[in-house]
C-alpha positions in Angstrom: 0.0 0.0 0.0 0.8 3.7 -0.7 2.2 5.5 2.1 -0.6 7.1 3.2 1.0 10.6 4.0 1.7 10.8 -0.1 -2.1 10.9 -0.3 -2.6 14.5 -1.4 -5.3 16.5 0.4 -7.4 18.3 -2.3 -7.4 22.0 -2.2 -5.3 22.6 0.5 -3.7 26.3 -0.9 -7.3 27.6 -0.8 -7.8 26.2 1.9 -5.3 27.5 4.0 -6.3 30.6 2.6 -10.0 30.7 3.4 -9.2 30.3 7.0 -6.2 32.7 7.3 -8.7 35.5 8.1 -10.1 33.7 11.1 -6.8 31.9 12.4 -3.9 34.5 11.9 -2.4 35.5 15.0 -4.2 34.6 18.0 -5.2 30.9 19.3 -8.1 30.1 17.2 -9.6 26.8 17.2 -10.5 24.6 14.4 -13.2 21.6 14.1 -11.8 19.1 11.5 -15.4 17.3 11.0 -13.9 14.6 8.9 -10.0 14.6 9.8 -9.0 11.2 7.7 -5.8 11.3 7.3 -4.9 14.5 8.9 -3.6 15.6 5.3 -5.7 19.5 5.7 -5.2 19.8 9.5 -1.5 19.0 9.7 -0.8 21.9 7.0 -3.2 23.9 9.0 -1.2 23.7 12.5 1.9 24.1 11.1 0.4 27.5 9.4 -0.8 29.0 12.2 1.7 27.8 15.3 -1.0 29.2 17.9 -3.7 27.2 16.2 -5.8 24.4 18.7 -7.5 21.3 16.6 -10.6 19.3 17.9 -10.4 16.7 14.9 -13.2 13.9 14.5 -13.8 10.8 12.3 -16.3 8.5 12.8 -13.6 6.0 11.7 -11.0 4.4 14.6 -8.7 3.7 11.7 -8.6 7.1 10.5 -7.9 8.7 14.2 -5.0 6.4 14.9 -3.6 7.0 11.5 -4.2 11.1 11.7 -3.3 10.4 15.7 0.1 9.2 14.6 0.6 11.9 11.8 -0.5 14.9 14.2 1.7 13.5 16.9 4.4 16.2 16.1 1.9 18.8 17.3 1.4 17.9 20.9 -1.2 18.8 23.2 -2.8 21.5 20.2 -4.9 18.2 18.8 -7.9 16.3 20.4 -8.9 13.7 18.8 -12.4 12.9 19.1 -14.8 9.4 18.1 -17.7 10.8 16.3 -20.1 11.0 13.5 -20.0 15.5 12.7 -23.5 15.7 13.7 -22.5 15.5 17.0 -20.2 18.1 17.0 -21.8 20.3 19.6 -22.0 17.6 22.3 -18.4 16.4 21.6 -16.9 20.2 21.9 -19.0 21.0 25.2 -16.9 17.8 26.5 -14.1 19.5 25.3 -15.5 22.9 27.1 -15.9 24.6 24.1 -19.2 26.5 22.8 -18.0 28.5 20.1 -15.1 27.8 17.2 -13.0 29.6 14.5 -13.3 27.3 11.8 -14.9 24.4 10.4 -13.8 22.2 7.9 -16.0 19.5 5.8 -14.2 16.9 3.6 -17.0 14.7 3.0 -17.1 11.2 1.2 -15.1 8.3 1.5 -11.5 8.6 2.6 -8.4 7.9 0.3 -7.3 5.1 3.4 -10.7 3.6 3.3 -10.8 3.2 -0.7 -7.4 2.0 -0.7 -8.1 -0.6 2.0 -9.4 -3.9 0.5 -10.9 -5.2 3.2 -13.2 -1.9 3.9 -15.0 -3.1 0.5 -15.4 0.6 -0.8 -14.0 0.3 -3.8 -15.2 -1.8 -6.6 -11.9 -2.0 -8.4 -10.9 -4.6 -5.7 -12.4 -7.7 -5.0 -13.7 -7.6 -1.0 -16.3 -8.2 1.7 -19.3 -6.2 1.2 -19.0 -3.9 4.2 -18.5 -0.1 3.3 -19.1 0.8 7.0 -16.9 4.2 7.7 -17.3 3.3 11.6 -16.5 -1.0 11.4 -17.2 -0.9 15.1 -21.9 -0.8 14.4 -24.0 -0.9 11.9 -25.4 -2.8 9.3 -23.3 -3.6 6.3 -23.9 -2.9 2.5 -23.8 -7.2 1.9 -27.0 -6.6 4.7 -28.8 -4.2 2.4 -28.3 -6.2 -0.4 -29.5 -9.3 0.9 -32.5 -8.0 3.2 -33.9 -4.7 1.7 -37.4 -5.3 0.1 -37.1 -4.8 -4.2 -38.8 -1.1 -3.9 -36.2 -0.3 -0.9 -33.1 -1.0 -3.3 -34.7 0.7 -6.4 -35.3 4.1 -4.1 -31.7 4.0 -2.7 -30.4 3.2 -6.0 -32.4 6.3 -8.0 -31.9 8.7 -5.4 -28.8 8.1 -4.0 -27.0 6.8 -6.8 -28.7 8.5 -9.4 -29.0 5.4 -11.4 -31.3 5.7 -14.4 -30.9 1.3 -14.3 -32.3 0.6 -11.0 -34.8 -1.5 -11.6 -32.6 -3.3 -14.3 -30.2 -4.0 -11.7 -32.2 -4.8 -8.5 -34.4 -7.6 -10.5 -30.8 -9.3 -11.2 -29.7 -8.7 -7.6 -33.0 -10.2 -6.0 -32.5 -13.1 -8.7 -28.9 -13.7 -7.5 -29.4 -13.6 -3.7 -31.6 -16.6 -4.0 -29.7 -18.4 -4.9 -26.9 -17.1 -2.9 -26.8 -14.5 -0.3 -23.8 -11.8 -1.5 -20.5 -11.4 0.5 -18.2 -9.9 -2.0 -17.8 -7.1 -4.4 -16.3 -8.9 -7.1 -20.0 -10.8 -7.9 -21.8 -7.8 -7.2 -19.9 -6.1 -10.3 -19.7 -8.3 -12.6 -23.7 -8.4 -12.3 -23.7 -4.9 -12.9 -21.5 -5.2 -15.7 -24.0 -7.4 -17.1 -27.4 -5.0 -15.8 -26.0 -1.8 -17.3 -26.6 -1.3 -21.1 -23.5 -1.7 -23.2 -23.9 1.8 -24.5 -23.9 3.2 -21.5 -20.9 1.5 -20.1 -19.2 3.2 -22.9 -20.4 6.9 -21.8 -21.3 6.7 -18.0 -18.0 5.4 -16.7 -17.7 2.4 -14.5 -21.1 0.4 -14.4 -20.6 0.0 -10.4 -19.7 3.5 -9.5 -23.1 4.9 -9.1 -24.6 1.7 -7.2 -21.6 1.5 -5.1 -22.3 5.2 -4.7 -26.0 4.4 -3.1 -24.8 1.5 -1.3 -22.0 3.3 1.0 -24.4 6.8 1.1 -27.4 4.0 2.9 -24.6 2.3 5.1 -23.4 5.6 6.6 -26.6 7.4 6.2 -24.3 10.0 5.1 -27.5 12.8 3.7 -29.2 12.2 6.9 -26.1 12.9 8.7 -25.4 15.9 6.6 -28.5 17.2 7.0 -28.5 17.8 10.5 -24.7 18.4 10.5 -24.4 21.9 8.8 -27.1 23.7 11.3 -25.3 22.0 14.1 -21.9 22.8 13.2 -23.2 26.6 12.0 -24.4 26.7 15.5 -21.0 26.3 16.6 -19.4 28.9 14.4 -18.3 32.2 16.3 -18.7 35.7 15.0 -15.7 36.1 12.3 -15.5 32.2 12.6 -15.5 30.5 8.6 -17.1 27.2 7.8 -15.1 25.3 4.4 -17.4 22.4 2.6 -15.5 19.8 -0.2 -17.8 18.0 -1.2 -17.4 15.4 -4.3 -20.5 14.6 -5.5 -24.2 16.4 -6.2 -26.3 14.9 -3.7 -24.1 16.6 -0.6 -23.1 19.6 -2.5 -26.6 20.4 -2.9 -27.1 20.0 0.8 -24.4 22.3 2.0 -26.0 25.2 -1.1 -28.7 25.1 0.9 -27.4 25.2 4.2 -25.2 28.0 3.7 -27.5 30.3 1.5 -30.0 30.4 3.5 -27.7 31.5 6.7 -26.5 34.2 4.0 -30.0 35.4 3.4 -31.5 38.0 5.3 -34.9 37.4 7.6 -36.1 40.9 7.4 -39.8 40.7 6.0 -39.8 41.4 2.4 -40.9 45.0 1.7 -39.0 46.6 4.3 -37.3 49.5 3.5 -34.8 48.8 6.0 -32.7 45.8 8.0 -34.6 44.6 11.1 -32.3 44.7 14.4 -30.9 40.8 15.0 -32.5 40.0 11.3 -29.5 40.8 9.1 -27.4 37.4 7.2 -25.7 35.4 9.9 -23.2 34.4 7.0 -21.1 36.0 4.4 -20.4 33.8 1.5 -16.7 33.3 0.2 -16.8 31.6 -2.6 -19.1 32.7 -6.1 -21.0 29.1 -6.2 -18.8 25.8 -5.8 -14.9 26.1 -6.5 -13.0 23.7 -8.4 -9.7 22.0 -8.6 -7.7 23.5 -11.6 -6.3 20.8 -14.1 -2.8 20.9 -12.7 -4.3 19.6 -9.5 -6.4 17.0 -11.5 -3.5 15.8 -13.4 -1.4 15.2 -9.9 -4.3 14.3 -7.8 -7.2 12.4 -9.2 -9.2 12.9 -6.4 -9.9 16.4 -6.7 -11.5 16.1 -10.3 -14.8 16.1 -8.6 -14.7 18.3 -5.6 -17.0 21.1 -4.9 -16.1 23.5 -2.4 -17.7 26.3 -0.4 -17.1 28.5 2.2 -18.7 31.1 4.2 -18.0 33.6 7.0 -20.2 34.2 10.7 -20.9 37.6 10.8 -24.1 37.7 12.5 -25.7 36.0 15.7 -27.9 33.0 14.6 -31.6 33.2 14.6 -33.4 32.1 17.9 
């Protein structure tokens, strides 16, 4: 395997930037909601020397691996256990009510794709798991086997946007009786099989999108999402900035939302002036979704699909 500190984390220049505002000399702290490999938030404490990290990952394998590569900073990192919804329960363990900054790199982890036995990838033949916390939960061989026809058509159509879902759930209900599934490797080659020729040739790899839908029910990742961004904008202080990647449409569109409408005023419409403690509560930094430039593409894959977003506190949240 790759060492895992030559995974490259996507964006990180701008990222660095975004925050500068909110971090540059005094000891701000910083809520890395999905802190993998530690890629962002070791080029973030080295930045800013009086910087304080509270870094999360639902993922033991991802702490001890960030654990070991944030070492270096000492007693500036806490690493926490949790799923970023629960950010504002695990910072008042921590003491803390408000932060500086808040950083989202959503999806599946460069360590968890490259790990076989996480069955994540569908380039690799592995168990059917796709759990980002190993430790609960039901796996993706459990959906597969046990989810009524309707339940697997729903997740495959919304959450994988597959236009073949039917096509492909009729073969899978076929297949698991006669054999429950347990690896990737059969699951593949029966959507090799499900999914038109034609559009094999145009709509990249036949399993990306069902793998997609799969890992997105596992993790209940929307769900998590969803209630995520207001808690985590809870927990923003005034100046504070909140930095979304997100790699595919589904959360990206989740996050727009979230952030414009903390950007839009609640003044009634008509008014010919801004109501006291009605103003924006956030100031967005970025002119719709930033994307990697090609250079970046070309040296890191990874970052061909990223959206990012970012915005600024600078008024007090609605009550």
């Amino acid at each position: 395997m790759a060492n895992e500190h030559e995974h490259v984390p996507v964006l990180l220049d701008r990222i660095v930037e975004l925050f500068t505002p909110a971090f540059a000399g005094r000891g701000a702290v910083l809520v890395d909601a999905t802190v993998g490999l530690g890629g962002h938030s070791d080029a973030l404490l080295t930045a800013f020397p009086d910087l304080r990290l509270v870094a999360l990952d639902r993922d033991p394998a991802a702490l001890e691996r960030s654990g070991e590569r944030l070492a270096r900073h000492g007693d500036r990192v806490e690493l926490v256990h949790a799923v970023y919804d629960e950010m504002p329960e695990a910072l008042e363990e921590l003491g803390l009510s408000k932060v500086d900054g808040i950083l989202f790199d959503l999806g599946v982890s460069s360590m968890q794709l490259d790990r076989a036995e996480r069955g994540f990838a569908y380039s690799k033949d592995s168990p059917l798991d796709m759990r980002m916390d190993p430790t609960t939960g039901f796996t993706a061989a459990e959906v597969l086997n046990t989810y009524a026809p309707g339940e697997l058509i729903r997740i495959l159509r919304d959450y994988g946007e597959e236009r073949f879902a039917q096509r492909i759930v009729r073969s899978v209900v076929k297949e698991r009786e006669k054999e429950p599934f347990t690896f990737s490797g059969r699951l593949v080659e029966l959507l090799y099989d499900a999914v038109p020729a034609a559009s094999r040739r145009t709509g990249g790899h036949p399993a990306k999108r069902t793998f997609q839908a799969l890992r997105i029910e596992v993790n209940g990742e929307l769900e998590v999402l969803r209630r995520a961004m207001p808690a985590a904008l809870s927990v923003l202080g005034m100046g504070g900035r909140i930095v979304v990647e997100a790699y595919q449409s589904l959360e990206d569109r989740l996050v727009k939302q979230a952030l414009a409408a903390g950007a839009k005023s609640r003044t009634p419409e008509g008014l010919p002036v801004e109501l006291p403690g009605h103003g924006p509560e956030l100031k967005m930094l970025t002119r719709g979704a930033e994307k990697a430039d090609e250079a970046e593409t070309e040296h890191n894959p990874r970052a061909a699909s990223v959206r990012l977003r970012a915005a600024e506190r600078i008024g007090e949240a609605a009550r």
